[in-house]
C-alpha positions in Angstrom: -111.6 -21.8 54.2 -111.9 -18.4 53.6 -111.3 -16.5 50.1 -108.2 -14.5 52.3 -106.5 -17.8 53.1 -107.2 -18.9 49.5 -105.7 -16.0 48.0 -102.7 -16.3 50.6 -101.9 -19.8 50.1 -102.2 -19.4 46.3 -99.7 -16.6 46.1 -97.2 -18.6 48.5 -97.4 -21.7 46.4 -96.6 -19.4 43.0 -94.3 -16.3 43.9 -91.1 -19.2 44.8 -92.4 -20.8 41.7 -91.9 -17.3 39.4 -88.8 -16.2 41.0 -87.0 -19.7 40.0 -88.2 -18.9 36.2 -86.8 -15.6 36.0 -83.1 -17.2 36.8 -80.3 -16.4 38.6 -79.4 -14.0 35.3 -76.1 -15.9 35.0 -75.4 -16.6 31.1 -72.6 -18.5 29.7 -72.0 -15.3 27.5 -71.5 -13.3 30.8 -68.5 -15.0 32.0 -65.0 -14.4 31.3 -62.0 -16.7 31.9 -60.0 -15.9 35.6 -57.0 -17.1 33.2 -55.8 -17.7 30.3 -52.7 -20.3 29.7 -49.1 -18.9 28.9 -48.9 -17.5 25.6 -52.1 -16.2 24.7 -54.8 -13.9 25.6 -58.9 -13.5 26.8 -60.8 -12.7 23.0 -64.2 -11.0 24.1 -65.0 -11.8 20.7 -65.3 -15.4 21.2 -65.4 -15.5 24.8 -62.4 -17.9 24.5 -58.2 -17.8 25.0 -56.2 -17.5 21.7 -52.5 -17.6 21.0 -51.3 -14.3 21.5 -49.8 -13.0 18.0 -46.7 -10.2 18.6 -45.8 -8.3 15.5 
């Protein structure tokens, strides 16, 4: 084999390898509730429904 086809196969085998360690960039702190339940309301705060006080 030639050091061109070396060097070609090595980056084929490792570039799918690196782009499945950098992640999809999907966190559990990026997503948000489509809905919350009757009654209360989305908290960024804690990323989580809670009863909706009314004063």
């Amino acid at each position: 084999m030639t050091i061109k086809t070396l060097l070609t196969t090595l980056a084929l085998a490792v570039l799918p390898t690196l782009g499945l360690a950098a992640g999809c960039g999907h966190s559990a702190s990026d997503q948000q509730a489509m809905s919350c339940a009757e009654g209360t309301i989305w908290d960024q705060t804690t990323g989580t429904c809670v009863p909706q006080t009314t004063s």
